[in-house]
C-alpha positions in Angstrom: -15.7 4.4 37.8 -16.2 0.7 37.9 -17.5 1.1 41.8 -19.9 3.7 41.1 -21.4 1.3 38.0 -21.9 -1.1 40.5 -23.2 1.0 43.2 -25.9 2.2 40.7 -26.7 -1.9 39.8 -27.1 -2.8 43.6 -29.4 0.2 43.9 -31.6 -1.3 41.4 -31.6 -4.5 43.3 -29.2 -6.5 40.7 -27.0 -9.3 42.9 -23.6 -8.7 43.2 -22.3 -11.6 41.4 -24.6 -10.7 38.5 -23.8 -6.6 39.1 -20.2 -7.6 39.0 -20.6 -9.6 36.1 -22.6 -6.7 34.1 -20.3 -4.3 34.8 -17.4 -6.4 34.0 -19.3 -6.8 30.2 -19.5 -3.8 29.9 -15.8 -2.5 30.7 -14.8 -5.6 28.2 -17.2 -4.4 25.5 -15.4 -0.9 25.5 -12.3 -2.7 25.1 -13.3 -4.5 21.8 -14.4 -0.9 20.2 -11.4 0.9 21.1 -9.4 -2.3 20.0 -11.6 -1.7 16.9 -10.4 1.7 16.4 -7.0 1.2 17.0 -7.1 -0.9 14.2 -8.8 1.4 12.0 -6.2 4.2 12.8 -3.4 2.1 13.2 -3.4 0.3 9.1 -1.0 2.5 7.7 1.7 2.9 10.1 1.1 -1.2 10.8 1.1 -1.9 7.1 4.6 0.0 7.2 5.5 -2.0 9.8 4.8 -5.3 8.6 7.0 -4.9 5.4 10.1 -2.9 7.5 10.2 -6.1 9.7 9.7 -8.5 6.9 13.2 -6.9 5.7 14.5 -6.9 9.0 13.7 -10.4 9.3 14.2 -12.3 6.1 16.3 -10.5 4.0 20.1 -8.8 4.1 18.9 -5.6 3.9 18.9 -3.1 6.9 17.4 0.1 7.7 18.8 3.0 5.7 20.0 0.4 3.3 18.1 -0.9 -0.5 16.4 -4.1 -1.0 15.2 -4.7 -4.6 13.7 -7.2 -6.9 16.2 -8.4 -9.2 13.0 -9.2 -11.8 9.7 -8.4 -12.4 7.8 -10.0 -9.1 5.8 -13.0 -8.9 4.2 -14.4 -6.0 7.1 -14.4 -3.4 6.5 -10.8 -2.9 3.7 -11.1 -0.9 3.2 -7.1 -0.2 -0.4 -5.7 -1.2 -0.9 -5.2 -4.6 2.3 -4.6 -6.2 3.3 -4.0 -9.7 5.1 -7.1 -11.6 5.8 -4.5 -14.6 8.3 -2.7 -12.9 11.7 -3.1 -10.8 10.9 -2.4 -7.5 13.4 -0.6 -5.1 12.6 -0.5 -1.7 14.2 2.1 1.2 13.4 2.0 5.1 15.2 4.9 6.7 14.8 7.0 10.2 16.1 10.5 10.8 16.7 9.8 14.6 20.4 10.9 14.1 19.5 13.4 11.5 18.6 14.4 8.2 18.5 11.6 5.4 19.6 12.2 1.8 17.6 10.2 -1.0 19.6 11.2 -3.6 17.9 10.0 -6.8 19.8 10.0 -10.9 18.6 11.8 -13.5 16.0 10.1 -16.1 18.4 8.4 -19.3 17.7 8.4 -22.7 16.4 4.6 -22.3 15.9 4.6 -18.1 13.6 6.3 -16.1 12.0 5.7 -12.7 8.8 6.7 -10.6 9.0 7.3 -7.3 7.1 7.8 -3.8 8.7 8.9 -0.3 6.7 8.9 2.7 6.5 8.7 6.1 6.1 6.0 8.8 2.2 6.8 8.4 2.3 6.2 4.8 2.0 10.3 4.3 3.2 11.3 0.9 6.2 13.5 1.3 7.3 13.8 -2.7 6.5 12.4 -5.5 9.5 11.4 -8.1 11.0 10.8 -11.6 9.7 11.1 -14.4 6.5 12.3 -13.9 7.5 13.6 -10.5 8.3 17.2 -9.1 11.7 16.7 -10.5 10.2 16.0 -14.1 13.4 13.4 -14.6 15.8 15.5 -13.8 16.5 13.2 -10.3 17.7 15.5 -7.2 18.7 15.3 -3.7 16.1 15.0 -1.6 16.2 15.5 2.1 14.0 13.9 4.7 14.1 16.0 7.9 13.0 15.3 11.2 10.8 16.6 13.3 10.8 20.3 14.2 14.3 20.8 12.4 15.1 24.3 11.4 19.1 24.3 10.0 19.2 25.5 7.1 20.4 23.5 4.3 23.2 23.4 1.8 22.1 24.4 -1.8 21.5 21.9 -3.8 19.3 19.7 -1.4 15.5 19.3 -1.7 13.5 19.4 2.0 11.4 17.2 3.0 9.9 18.2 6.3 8.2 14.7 8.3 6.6 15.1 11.4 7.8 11.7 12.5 11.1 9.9 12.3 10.8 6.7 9.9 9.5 6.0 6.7 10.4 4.5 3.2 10.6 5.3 -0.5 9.7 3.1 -3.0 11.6 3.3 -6.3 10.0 2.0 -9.5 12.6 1.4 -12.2 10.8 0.9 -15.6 10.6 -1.7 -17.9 10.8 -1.7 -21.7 9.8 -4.6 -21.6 10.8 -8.3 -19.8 13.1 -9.0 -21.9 16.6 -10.4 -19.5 18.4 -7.3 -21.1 15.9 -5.0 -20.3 15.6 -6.1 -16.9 19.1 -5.8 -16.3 19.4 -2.8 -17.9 16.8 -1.4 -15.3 18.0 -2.7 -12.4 21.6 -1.1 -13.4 20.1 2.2 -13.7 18.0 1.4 -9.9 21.4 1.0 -8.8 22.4 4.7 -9.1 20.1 5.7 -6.1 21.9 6.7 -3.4 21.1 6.9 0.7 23.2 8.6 3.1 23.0 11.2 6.1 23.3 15.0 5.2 26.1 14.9 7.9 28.0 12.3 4.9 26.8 14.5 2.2 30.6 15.9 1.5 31.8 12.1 1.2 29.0 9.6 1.0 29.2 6.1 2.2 28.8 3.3 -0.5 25.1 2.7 -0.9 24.2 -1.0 0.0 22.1 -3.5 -2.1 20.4 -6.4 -1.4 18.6 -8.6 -3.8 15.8 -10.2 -2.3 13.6 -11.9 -5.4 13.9 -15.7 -4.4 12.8 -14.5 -0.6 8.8 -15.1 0.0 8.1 -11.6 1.3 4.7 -11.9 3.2 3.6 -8.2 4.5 0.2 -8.8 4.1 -2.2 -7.7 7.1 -2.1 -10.6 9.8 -5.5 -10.5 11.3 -4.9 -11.2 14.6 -3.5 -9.4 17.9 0.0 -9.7 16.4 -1.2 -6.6 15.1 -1.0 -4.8 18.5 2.8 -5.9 18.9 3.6 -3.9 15.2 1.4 -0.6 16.7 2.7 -1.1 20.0 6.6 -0.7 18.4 5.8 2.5 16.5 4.0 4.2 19.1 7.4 3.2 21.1 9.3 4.5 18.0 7.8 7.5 17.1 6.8 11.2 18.3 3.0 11.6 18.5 1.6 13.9 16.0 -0.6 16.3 17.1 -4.4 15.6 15.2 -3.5 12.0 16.1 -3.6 12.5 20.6 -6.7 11.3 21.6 -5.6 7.7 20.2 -3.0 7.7 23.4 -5.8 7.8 25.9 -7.6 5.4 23.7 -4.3 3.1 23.1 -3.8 3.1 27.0 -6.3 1.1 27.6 -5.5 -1.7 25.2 -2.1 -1.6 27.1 -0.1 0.6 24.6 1.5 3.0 26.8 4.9 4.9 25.6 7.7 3.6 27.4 6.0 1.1 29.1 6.6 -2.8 27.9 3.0 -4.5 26.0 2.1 -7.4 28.2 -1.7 -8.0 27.9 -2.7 -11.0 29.8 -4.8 -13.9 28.2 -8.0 -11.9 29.1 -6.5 -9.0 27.1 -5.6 -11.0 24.5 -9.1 -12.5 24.0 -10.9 -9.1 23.9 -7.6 -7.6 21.5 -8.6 -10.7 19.2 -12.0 -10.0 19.3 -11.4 -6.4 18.9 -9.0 -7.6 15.5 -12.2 -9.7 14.1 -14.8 -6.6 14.3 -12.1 -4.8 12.1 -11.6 -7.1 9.8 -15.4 -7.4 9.3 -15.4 -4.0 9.0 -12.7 -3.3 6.6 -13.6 -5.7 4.0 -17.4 -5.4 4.3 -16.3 -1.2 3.2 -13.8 -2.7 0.7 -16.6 -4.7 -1.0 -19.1 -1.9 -0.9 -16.8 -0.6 -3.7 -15.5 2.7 -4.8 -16.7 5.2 -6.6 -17.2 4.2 -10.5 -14.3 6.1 -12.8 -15.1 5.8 -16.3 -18.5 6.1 -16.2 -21.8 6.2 -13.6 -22.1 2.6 -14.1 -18.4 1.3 -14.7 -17.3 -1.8 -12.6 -13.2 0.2 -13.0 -13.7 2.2 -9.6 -11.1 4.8 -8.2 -8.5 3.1 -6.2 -9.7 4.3 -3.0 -11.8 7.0 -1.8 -12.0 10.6 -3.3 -11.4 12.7 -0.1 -8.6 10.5 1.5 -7.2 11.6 -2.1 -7.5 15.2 -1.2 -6.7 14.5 2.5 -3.0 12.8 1.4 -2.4 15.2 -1.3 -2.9 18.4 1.3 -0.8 16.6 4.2 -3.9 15.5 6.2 -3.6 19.5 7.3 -6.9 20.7 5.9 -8.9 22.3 9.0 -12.2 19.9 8.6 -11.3 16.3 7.4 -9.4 13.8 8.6 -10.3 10.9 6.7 -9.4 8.1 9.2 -12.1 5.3 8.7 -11.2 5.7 4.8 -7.6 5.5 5.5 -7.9 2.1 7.2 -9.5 0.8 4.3 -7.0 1.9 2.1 -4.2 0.3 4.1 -5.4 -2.8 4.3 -5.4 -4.0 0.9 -2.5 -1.3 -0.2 0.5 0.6 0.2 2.2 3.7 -0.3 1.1 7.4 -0.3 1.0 9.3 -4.1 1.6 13.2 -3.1 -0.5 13.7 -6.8 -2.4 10.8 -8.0 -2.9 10.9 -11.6 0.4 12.9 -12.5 2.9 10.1 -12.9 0.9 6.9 -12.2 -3.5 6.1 -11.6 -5.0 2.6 -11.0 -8.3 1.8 -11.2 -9.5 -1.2 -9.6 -12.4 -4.2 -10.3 -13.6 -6.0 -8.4 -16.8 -7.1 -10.0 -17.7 -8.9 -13.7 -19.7 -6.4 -16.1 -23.2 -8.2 -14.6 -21.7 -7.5 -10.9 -20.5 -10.8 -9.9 -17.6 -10.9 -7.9 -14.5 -12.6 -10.0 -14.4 -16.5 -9.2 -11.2 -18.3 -10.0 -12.9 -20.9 -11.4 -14.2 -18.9 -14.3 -12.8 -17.7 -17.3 -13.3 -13.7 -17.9 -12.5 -11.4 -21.2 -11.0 -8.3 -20.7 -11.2 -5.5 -24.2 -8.4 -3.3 -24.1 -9.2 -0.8 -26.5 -6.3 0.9 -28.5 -4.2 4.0 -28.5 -4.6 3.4 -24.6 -3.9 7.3 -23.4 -0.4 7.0 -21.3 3.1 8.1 -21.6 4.6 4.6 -20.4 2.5 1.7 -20.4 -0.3 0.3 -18.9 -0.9 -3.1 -17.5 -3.5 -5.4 -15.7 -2.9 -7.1 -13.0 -4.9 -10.2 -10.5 -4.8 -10.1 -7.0 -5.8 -12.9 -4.8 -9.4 -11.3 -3.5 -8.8 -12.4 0.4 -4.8 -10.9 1.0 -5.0 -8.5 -1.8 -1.4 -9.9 -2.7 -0.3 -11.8 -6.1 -2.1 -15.0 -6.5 0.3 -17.8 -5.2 2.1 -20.4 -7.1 0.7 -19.1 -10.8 3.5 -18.7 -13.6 2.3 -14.7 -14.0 0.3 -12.4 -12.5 -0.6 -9.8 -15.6 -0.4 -8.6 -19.0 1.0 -5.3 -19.9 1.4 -3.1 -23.1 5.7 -4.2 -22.5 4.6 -7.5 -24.0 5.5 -7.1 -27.3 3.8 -10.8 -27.7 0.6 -9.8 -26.9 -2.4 -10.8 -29.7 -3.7 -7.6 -31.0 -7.5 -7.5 -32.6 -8.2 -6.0 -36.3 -9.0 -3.0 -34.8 -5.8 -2.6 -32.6 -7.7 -3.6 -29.5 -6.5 -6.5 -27.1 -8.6 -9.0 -25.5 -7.0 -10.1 -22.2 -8.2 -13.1 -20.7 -8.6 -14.3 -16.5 -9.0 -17.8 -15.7 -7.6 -21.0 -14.3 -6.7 -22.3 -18.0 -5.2 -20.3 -21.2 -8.4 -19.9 -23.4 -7.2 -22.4 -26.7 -4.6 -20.3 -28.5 -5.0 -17.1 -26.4 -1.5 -18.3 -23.8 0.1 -14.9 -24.8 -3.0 -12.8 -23.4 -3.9 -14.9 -20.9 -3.5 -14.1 -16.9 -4.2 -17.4 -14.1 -6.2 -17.5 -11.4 -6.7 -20.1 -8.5 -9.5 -22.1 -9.4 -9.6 -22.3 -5.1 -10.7 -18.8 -4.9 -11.5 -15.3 -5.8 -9.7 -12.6 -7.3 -9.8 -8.8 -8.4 -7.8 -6.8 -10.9 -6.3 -3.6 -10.8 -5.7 -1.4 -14.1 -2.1 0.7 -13.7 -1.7 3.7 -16.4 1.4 5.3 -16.2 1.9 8.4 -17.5 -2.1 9.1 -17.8 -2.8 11.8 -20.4 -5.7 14.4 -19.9 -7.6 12.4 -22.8 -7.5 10.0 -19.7 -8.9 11.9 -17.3 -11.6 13.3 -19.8 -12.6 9.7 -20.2 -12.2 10.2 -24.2 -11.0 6.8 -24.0 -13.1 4.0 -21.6 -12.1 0.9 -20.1 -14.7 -1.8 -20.8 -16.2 -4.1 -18.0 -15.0 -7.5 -17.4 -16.7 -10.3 -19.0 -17.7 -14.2 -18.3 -17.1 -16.1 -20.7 -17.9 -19.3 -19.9 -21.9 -18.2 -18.6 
């Protein structure tokens, strides 16, 4: 191909140096858009990636194994945007040697959990807990490989995955902070339980690994180190069907299965390139917004995009939509699949003041809560650091939540939560940091949503300056 481009050049009477050199452009330009695309597709199962190695790296814990946060996190966990108002469990497993048992306690009269399992491509498999398919009463649920067809003992709860690894994340709830509270919850997060079907008769001891004092940085590392996390899936894993024409694509970037991932310093340059474009890309769609949720003019937007909601709630199966550009976006400032958003857990996010200013850390915003917020749990709000989408660093907390039984309540049963790089004068209790150094956006979590929720009967007010 690249002699018949340069045949057609000399035919037009370009030099061969400056034929060469054309064609050469043009072979490097493809490069950077496939490079581009990679990335676009590649977000979830990267994103995965980062936070399995993370583990893998830094912590005790081991695939097939727990790793949890013995409190509510701060900044250490550096994964994109987490909840501080829960106990998070976390479980990497691979069925390469067979089915894997999640097996998950009943809900307690003071101890409950939700939960999301999904695949390597951040898929949802099942929603559970509380507000999951198993409506608290916990269950053994199985992750099967690829194409396996045994039939299973009774009891056990299928969970067919087209590839081999993925993850659960477990979120044991909070009463409040309170130490006993904590411990409390982190006693019941102890009763989960991972083993092979193949050890279902006598199951091994479950191992735990605490990991709050670690700094846990998943967030996306824009640059080519990004190719070495794809690269070691597409080694890993099976391709799934839809996804084929990326292995063509992947080839040449030098992602071949079974073949090692050298690029050379030419590669590298056009892969890094490739990785800026993305970025680019990716945030200049993330600051576009969402749609608005409580209203045609709201500044609280879904969390992501409406059909990539459909599209991971049907499987990514339906016949004309596969939502991969929307995806990528989603993955790079998130993480985890929801099989039924809006049945145990929604979040809303912000990233603008009511006047449509993006949030400065230097400023100091209000926030009005109204009452008789419409959830089964709690809800909370929580500030992200605007560039890595992860918990601001080095702050004392990162949100306020109806579990703080200290929060300032108005006359009218309202609360006025407040964003800003200093407490507003007797406003501590209600009062969230920023970093005066940079931006930020919040997220709004309701657990437990009601359908006076989702009929907007009850509205979330826009963010507002106060210090104009």
């Amino acid at each position: 191909m690249r002699f018949v481009a340069l045949l057609c050049l000399l035919l037009l009477g370009v030099p061969a140096i400056a034929a060469d050199r054309t064609t050469q452009q043009v072979f490097d330009r493809e490069i950077e858009r496939k490079a581009v695309q990679a990335v676009v597709w590649g977000m979830p199962v990267v994103n995965y990636d980062l936070m399995r190695q993370e583990m893998l790296a830094k912590t005790p814990g081991k695939v097939g194994q727990v790793i949890y946060w013995g409190r509510p996190l701060d900044w250490r966990n550096q994964t994109l945007t987490p909840n501080p108002d829960a106990l998070y469990f976390m479980v990497f497993f691979t069925t390469k040697d067979g089915p894997i048992v999640l097996d998950l306690p009943p809900a307690e009269a003071k101890a409950s959990f939700n939960a999301n399992i999904v695949t390597a491509w951040q898929l949802p498999l099942e929603d559970a807990g509380l507000l999951g398919i198993d409506k608290g009463k916990g269950g053994k649920f199985v992750v099967l490989p690829p194409g396996y067809k045994e039939k299973l003992p009774d009891g056990f709860i299928p969970l067919q995955s087209e590839v081999d690894g993925g993850y659960m994340l477990l979120r044991s709830n909070l009463p409040s902070h309170a130490d006993a509270d904590v411990q409390a919850s982190i006693d019941y997060g102890k009763k989960l339980k991972i083993y092979p079907l193949s050890a279902s008769g006598n199951p091994p001891e479950t191992v735990f690994s605490d990991v709050k004092d670690v700094l846990f940085d998943s967030t996306i590392k824009w640059d080519t180190s990004f190719f070495e996390n794809l690269n070691r899936v597409v080694q890993e894993e099976p391709w799934i069907v839809r996804d084929r024409v990326m292995i063509d694509q992947l080839k040449s970037l030098g992602i071949e299965k079974g073949k090692p991932f050298e690029p050379d310093q030419h590669m590298k340059s056009l892969l890094s390139k490739g990785m800026k474009d993305a970025q680019l890309l990716l945030e200049a769609k993330y600051d576009a917004g969402f749609p608005p949720f409580f209203s045609d003019k709201s500044r609280w937007t879904f969390p992501t995009y409406p059909d990539l909601i459909q599209a991971g709630g049907h499987g990514f199966d339906e016949e004309n939509a596969y939502p991969v550009d929307h995806r990528g976006v989603a993955y790079s400032y998130a993480y985890i699949g929801l099989k039924r958003l809006g049945a145990g857990q929604f979040y809303s996010i912000s990233i603008r003041d009511k006047d449509g200013r993006e949030f400065d850390g230097r400023a100091t915003y209000r926030l009005n809560v109204p009452p008789d917020v419409p959830v089964q749990q709690y809800w909370s709000v929580t500030a992200y650091d605007r560039q890595t989408h992860a918990l601001i660093k080095n702050v004392s907390r990162a949100s306020r939540s109806s579990q703080i039984p200290e929060l300032a309540k108005n006359s009218d049963g309202s609360i006025d939560l407040y964003f800003g790089p200093k407490a507003p004068k007797g406003k501590e209790a209600n009062w969230v940091p920023t970093d005066p150094k940079g931006r930020f956006e919040l997220m709004f979590r309701a657990y437990g949503p009601t359908k006076e929720f989702f009929d907007k009967k009850w509205v979330l007010a826009d963010v507002v300056r106060v210090d104009k």
